[in-house]
PDB file of the backbone (N, CA, C, O) and the ligand in Angstrom, with CONECT records:
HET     ZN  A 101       1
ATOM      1  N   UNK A   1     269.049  15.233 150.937  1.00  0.00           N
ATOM      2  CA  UNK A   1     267.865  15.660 151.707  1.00  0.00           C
ATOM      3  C   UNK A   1     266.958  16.520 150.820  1.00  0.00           C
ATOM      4  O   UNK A   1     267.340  17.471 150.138  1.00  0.00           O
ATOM      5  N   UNK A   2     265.747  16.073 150.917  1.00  0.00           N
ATOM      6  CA  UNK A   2     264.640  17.131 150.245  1.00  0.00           C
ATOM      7  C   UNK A   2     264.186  18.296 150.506  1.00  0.00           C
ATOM      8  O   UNK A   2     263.501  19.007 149.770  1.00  0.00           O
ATOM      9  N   UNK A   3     264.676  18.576 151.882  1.00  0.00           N
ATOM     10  CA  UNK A   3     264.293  20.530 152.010  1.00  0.00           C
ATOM     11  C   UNK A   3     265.945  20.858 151.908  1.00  0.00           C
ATOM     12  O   UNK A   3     267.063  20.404 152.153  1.00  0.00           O
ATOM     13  N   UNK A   4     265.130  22.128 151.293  1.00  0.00           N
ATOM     14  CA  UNK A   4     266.507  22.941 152.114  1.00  0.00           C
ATOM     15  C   UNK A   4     265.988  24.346 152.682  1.00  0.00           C
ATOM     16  O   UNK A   4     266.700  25.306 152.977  1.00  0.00           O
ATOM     17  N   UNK A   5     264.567  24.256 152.773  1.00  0.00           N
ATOM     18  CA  UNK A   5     263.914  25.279 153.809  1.00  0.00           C
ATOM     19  C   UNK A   5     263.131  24.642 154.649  1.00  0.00           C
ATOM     20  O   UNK A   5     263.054  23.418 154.548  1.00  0.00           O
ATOM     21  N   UNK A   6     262.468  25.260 155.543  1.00  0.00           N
ATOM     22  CA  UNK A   6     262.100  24.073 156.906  1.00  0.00           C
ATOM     23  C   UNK A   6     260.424  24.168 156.900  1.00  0.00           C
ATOM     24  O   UNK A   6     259.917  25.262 157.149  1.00  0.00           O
ATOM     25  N   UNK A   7     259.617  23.074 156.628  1.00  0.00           N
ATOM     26  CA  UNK A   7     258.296  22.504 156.406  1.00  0.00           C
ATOM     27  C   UNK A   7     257.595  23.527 157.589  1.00  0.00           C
ATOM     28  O   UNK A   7     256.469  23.983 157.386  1.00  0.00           O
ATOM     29  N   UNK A   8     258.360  23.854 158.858  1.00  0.00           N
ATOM     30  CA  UNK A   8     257.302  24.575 159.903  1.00  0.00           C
ATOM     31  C   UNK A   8     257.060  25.625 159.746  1.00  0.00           C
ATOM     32  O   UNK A   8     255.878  25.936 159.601  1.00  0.00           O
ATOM     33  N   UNK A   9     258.178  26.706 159.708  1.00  0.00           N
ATOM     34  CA  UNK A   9     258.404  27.809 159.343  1.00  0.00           C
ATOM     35  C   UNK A   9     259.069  28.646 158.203  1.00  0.00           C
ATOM     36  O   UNK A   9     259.412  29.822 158.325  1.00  0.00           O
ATOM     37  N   UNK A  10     259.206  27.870 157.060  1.00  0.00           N
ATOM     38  CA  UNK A  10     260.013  27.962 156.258  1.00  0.00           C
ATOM     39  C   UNK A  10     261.440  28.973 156.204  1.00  0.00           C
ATOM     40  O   UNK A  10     261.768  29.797 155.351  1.00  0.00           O
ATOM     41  N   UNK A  11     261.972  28.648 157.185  1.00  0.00           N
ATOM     42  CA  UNK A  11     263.544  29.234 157.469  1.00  0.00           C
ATOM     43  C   UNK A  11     264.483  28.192 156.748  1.00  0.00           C
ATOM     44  O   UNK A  11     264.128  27.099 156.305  1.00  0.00           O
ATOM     45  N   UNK A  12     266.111  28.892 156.704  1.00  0.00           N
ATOM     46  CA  UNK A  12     267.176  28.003 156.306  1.00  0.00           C
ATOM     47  C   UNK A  12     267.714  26.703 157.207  1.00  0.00           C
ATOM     48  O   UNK A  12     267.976  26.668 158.409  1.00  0.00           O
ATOM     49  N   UNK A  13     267.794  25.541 156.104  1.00  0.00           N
ATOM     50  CA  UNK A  13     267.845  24.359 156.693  1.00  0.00           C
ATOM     51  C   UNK A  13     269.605  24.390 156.621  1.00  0.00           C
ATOM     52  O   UNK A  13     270.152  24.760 155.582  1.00  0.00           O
ATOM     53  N   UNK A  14     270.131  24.113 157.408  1.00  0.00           N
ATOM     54  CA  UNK A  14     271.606  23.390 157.217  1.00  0.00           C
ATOM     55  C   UNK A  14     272.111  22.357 157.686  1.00  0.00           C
ATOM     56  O   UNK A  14     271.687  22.205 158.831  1.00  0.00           O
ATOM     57  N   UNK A  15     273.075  21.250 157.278  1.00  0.00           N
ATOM     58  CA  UNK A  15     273.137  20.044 157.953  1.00  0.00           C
ATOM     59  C   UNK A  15     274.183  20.202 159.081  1.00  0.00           C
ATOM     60  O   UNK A  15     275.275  20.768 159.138  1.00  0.00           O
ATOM     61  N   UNK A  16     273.378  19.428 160.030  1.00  0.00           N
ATOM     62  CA  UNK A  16     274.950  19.704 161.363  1.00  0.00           C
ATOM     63  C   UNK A  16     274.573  18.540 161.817  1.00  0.00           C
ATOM     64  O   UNK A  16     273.599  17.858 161.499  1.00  0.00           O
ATOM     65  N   UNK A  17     275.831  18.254 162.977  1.00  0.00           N
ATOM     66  CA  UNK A  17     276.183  17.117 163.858  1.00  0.00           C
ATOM     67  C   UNK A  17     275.035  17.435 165.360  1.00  0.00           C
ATOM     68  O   UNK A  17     275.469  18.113 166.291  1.00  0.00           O
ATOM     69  N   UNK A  18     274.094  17.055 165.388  1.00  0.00           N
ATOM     70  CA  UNK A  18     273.325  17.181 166.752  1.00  0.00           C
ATOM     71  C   UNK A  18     273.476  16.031 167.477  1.00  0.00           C
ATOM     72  O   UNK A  18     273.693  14.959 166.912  1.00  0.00           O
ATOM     73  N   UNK A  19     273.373  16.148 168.853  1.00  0.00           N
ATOM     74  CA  UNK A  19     273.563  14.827 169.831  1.00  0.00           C
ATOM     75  C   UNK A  19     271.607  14.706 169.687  1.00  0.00           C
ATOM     76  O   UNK A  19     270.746  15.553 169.455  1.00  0.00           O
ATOM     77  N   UNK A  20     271.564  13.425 169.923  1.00  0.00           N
ATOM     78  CA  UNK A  20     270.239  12.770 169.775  1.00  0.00           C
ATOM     79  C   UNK A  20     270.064  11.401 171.328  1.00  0.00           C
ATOM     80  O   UNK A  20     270.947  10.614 171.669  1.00  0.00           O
ATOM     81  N   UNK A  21     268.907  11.520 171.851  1.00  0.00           N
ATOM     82  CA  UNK A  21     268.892  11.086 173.036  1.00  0.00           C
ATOM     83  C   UNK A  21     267.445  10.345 172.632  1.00  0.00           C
ATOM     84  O   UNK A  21     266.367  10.781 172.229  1.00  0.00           O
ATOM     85  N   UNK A  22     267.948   9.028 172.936  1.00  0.00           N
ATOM     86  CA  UNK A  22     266.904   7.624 172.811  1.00  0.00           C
ATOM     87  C   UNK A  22     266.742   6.984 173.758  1.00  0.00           C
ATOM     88  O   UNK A  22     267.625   6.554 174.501  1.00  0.00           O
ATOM     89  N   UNK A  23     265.099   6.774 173.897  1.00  0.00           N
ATOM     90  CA  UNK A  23     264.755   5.671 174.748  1.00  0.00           C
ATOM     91  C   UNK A  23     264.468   4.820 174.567  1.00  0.00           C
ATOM     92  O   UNK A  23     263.827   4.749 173.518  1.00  0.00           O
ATOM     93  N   UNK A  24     264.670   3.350 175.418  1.00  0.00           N
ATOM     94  CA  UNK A  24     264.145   2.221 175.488  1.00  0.00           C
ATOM     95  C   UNK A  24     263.575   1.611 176.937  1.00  0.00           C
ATOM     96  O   UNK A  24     264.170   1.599 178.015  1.00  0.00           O
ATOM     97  N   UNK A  25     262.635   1.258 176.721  1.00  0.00           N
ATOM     98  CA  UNK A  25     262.559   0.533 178.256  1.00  0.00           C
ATOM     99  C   UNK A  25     262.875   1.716 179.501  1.00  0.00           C
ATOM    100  O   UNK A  25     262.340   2.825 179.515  1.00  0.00           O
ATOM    101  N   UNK A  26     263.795   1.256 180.460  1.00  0.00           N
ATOM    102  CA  UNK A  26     264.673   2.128 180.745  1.00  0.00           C
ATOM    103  C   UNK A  26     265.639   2.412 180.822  1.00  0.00           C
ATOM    104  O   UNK A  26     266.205   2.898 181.801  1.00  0.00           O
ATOM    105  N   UNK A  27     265.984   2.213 179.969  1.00  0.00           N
ATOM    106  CA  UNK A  27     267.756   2.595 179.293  1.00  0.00           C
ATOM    107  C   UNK A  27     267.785   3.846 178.814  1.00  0.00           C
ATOM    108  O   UNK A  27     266.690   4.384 178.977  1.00  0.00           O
ATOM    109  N   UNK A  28     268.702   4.649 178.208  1.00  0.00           N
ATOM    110  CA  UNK A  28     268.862   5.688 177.096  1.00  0.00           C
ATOM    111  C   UNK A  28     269.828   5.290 176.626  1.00  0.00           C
ATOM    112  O   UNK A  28     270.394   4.369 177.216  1.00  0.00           O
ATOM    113  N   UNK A  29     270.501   5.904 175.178  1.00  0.00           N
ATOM    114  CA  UNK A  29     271.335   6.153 174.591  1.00  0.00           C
ATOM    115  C   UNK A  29     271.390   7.170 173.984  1.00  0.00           C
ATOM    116  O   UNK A  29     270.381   7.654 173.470  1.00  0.00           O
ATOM    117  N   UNK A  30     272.761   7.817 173.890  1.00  0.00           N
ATOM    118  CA  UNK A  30     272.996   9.237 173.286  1.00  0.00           C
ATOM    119  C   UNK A  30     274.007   9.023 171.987  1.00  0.00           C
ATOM    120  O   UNK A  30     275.125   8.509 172.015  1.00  0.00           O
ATOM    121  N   UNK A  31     273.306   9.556 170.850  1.00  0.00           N
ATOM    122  CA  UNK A  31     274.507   9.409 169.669  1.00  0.00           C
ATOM    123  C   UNK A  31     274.452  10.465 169.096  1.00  0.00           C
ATOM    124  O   UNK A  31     273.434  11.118 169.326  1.00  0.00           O
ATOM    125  N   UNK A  32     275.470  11.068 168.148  1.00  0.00           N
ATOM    126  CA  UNK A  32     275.534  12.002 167.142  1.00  0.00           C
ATOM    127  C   UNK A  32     275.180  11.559 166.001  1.00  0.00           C
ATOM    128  O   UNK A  32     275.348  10.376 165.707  1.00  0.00           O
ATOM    129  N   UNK A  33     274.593  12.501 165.113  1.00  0.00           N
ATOM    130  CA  UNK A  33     274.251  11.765 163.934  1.00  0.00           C
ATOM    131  C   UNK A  33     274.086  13.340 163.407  1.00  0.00           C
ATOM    132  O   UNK A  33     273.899  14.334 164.108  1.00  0.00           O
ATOM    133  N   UNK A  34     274.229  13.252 161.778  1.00  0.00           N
ATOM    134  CA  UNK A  34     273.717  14.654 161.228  1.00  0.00           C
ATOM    135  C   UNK A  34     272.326  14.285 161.237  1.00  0.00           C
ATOM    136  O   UNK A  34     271.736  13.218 161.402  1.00  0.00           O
ATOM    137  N   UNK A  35     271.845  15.887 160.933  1.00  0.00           N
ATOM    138  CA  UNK A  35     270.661  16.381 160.905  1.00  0.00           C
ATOM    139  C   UNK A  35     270.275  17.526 159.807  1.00  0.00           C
ATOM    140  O   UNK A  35     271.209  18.096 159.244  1.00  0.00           O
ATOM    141  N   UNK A  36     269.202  17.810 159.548  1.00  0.00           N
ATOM    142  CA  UNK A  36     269.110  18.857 158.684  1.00  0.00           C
ATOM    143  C   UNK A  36     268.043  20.081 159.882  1.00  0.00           C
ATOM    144  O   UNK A  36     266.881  19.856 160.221  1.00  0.00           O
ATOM    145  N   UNK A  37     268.738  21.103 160.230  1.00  0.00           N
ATOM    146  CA  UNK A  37     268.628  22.355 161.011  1.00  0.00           C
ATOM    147  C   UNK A  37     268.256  23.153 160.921  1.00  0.00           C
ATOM    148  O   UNK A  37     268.904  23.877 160.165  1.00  0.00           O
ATOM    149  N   UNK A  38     267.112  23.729 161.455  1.00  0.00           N
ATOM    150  CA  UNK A  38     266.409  25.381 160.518  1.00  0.00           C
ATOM    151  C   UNK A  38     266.972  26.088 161.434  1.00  0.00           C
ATOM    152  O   UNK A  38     267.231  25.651 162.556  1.00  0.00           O
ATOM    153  N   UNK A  39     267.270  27.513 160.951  1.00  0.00           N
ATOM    154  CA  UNK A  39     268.196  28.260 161.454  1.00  0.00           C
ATOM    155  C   UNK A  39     267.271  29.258 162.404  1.00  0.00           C
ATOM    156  O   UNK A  39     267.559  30.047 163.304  1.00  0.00           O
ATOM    157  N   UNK A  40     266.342  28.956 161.939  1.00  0.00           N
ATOM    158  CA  UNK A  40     265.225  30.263 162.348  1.00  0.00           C
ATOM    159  C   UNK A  40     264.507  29.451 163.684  1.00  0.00           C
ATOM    160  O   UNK A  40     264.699  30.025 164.756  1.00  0.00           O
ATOM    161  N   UNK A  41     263.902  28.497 163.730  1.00  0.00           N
ATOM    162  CA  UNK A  41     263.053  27.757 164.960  1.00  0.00           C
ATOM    163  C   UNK A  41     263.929  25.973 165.198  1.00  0.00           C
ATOM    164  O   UNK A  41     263.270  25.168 165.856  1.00  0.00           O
ATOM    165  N   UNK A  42     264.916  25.632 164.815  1.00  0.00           N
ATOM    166  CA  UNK A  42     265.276  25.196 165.336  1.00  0.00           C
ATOM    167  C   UNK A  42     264.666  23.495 164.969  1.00  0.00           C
ATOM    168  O   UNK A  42     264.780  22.709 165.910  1.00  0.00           O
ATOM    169  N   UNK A  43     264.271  23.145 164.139  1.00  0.00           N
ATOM    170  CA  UNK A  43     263.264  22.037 164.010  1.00  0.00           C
ATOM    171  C   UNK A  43     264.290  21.040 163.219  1.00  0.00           C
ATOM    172  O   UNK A  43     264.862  21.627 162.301  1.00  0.00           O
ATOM    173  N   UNK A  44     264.619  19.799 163.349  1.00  0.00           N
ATOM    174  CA  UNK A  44     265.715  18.950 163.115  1.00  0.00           C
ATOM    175  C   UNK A  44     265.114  18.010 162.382  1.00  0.00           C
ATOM    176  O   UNK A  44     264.006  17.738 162.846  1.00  0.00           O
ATOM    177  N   UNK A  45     265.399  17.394 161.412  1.00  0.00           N
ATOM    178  CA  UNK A  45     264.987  16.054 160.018  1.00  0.00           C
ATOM    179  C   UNK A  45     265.745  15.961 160.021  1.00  0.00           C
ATOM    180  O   UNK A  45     266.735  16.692 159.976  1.00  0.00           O
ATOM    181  N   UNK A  46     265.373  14.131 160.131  1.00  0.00           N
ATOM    182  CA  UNK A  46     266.583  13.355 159.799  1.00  0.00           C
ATOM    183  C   UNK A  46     266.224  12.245 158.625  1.00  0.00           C
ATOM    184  O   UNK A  46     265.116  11.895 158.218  1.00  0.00           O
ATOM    185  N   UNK A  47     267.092  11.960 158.360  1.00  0.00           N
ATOM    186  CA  UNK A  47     267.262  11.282 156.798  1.00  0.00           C
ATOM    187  C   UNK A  47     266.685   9.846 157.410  1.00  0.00           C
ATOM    188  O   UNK A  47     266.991   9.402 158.516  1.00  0.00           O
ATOM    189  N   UNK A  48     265.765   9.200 156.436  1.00  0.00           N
ATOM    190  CA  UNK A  48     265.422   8.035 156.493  1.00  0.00           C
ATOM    191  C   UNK A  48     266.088   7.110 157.549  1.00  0.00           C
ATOM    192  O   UNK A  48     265.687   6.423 158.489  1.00  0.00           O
ATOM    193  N   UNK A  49     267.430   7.434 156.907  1.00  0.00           N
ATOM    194  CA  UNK A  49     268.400   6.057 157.664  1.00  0.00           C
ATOM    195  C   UNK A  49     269.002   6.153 158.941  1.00  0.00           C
ATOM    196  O   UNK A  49     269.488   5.205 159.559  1.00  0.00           O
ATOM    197  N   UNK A  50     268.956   7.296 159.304  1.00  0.00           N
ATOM    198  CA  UNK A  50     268.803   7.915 160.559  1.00  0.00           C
ATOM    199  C   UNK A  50     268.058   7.133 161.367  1.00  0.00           C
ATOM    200  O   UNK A  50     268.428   6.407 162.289  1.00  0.00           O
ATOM    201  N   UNK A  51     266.185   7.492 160.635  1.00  0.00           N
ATOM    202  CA  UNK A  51     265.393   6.947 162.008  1.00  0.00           C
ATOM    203  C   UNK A  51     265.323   5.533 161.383  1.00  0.00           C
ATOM    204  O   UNK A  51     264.257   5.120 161.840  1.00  0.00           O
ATOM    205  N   UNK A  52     265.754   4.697 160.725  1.00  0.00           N
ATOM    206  CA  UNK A  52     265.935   3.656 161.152  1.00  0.00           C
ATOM    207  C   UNK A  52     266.307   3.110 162.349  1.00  0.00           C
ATOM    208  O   UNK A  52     265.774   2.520 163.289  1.00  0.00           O
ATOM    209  N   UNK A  53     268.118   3.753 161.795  1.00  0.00           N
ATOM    210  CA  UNK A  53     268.906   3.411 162.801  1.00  0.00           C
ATOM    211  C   UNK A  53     268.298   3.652 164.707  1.00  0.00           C
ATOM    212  O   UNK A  53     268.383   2.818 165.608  1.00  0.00           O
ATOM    213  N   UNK A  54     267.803   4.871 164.771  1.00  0.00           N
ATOM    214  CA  UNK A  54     267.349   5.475 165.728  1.00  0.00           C
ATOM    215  C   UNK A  54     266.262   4.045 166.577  1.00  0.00           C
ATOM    216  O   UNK A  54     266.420   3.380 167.600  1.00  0.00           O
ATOM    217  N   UNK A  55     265.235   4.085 165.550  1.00  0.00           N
ATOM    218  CA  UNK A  55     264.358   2.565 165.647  1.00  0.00           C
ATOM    219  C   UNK A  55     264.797   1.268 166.290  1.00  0.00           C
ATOM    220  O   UNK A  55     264.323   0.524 167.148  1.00  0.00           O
ATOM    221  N   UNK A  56     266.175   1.290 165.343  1.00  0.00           N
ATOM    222  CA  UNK A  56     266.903  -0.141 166.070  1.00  0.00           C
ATOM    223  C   UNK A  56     267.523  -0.102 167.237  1.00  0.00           C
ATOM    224  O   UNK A  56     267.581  -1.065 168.003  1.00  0.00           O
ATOM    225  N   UNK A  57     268.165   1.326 167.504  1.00  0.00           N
ATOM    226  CA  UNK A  57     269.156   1.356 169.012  1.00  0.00           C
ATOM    227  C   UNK A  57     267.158   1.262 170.110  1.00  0.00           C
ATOM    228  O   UNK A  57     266.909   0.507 171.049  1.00  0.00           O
ATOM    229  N   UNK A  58     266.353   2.129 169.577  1.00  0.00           N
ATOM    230  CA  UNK A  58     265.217   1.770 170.594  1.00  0.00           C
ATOM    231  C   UNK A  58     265.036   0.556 171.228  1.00  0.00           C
ATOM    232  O   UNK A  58     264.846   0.233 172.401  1.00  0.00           O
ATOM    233  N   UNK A  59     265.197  -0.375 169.604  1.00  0.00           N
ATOM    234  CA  UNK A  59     264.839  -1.452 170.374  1.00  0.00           C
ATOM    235  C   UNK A  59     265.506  -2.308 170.899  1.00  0.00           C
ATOM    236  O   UNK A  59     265.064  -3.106 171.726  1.00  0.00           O
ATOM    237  N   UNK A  60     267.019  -2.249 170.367  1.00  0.00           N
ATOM    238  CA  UNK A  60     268.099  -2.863 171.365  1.00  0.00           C
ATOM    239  C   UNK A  60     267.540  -2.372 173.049  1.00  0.00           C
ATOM    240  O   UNK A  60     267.238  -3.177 173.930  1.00  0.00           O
ATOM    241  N   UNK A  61     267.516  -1.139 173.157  1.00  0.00           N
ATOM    242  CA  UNK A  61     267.278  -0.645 174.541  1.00  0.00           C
ATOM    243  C   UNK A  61     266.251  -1.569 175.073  1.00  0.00           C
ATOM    244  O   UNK A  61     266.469  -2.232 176.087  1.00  0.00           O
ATOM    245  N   UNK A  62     264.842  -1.649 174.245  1.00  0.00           N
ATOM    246  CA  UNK A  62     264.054  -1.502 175.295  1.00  0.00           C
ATOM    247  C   UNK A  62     264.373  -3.553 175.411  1.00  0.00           C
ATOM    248  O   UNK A  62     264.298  -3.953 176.572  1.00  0.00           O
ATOM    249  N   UNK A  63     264.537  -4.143 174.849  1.00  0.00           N
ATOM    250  CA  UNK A  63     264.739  -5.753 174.630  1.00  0.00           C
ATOM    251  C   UNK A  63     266.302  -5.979 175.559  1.00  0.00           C
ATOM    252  O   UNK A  63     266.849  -7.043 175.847  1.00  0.00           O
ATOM    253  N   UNK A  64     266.620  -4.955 175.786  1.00  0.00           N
ATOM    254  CA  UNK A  64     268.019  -5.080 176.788  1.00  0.00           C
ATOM    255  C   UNK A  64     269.378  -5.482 176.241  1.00  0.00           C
ATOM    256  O   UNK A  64     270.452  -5.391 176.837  1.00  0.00           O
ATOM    257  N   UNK A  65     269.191  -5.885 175.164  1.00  0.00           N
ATOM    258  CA  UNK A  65     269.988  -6.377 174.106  1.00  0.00           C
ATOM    259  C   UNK A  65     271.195  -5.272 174.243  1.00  0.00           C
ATOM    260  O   UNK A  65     270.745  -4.506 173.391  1.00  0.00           O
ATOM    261  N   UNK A  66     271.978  -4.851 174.533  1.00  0.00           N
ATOM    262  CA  UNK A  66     272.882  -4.000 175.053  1.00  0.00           C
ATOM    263  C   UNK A  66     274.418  -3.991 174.986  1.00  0.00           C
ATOM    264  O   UNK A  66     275.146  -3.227 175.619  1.00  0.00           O
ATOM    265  N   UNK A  67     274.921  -5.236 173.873  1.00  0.00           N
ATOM    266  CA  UNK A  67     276.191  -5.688 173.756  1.00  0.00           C
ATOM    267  C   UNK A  67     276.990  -4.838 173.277  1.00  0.00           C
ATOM    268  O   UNK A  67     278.204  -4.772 173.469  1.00  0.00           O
ATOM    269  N   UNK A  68     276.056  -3.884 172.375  1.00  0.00           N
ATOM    270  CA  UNK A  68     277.021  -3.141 171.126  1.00  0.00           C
ATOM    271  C   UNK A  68     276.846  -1.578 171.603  1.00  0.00           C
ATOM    272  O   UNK A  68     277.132  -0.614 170.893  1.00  0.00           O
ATOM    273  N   UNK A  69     276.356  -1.512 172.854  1.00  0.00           N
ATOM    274  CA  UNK A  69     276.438  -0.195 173.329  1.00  0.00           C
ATOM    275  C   UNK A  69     277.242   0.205 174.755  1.00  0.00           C
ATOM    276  O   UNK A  69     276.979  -0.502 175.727  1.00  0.00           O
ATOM    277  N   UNK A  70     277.976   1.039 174.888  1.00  0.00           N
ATOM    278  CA  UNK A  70     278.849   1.108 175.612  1.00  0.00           C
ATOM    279  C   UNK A  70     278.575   2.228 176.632  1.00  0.00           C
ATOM    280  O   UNK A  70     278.528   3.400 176.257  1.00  0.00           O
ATOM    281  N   UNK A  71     278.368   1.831 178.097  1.00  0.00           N
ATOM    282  CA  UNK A  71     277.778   2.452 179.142  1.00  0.00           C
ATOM    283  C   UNK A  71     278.679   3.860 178.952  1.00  0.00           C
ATOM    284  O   UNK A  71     279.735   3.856 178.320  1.00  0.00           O
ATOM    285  N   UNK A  72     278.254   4.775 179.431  1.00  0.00           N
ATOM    286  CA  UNK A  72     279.214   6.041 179.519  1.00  0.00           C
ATOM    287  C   UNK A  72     278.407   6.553 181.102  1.00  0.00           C
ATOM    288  O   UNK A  72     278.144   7.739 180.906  1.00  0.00           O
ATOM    289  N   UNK A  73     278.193   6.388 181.735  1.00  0.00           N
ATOM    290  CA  UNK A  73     277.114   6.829 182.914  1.00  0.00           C
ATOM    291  C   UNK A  73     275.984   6.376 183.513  1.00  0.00           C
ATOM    292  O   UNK A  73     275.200   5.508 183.129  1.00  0.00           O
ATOM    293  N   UNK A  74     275.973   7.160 184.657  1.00  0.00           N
ATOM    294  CA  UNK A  74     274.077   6.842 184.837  1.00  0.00           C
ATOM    295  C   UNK A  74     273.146   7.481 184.869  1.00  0.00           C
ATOM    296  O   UNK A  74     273.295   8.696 185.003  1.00  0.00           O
ATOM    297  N   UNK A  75     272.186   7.076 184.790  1.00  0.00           N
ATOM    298  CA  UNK A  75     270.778   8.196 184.798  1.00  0.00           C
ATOM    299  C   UNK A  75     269.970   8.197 185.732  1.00  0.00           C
ATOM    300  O   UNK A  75     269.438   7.171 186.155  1.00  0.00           O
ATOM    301  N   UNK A  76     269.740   9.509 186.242  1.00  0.00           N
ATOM    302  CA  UNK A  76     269.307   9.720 187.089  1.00  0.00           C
ATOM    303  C   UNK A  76     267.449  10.059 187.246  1.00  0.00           C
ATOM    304  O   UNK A  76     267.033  10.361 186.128  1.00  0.00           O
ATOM    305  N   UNK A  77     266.516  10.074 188.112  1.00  0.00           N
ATOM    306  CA  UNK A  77     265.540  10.383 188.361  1.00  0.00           C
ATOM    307  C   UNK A  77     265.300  11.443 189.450  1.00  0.00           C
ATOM    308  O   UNK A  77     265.094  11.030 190.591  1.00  0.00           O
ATOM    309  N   UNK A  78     265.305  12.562 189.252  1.00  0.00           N
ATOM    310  CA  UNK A  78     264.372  13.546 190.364  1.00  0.00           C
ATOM    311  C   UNK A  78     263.315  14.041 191.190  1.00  0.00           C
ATOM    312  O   UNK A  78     262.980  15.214 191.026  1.00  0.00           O
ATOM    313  N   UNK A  79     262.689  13.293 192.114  1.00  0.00           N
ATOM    314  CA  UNK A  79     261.728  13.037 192.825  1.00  0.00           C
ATOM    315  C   UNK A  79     261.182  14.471 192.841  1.00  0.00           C
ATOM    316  O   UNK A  79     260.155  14.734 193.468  1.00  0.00           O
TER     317      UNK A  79
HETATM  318 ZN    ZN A 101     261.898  26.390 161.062  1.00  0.00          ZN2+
END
């Protein structure tokens, strides 16, 4: 990764495991993936291959394409 201080606020970046929440259509999916973390405001980069990946579960979602993802729940709406 190319920082290791953070582009917004320039605080300490460190890499951690964050849960990440994607939409498609109306589906979601939730995955872990590392991240690079400013310690100070909190602002998360992710590595190229990340938002690839991120890109492709989108579009599995929003195309319904849904074989390789495994329901864990449902989602709800609050009127
Ligand atoms: Zn920051």
């Amino acid at each position: 990764m190319p920082f290791t201080h953070c582009p917004t606020c320039g605080g300490e970046m460190v890499t951690k495991e964050v849960e990440k929440l994607l939409r498609g259509g109306v589906h979601a999916a939730v995955l872990h993936v590392d991240a690079e973390v400013c310690l100070r405001c909190g602002e998360r980069l992710y590595s190229m291959e990340t938002v690839r990946r991120f890109e492709q579960i989108r579009g599995k979602l929003a195309c319904e394409d849904l074989d390789d993802l495994q329901p864990i729940g449902r989602t709800f709406r609050v009127a």
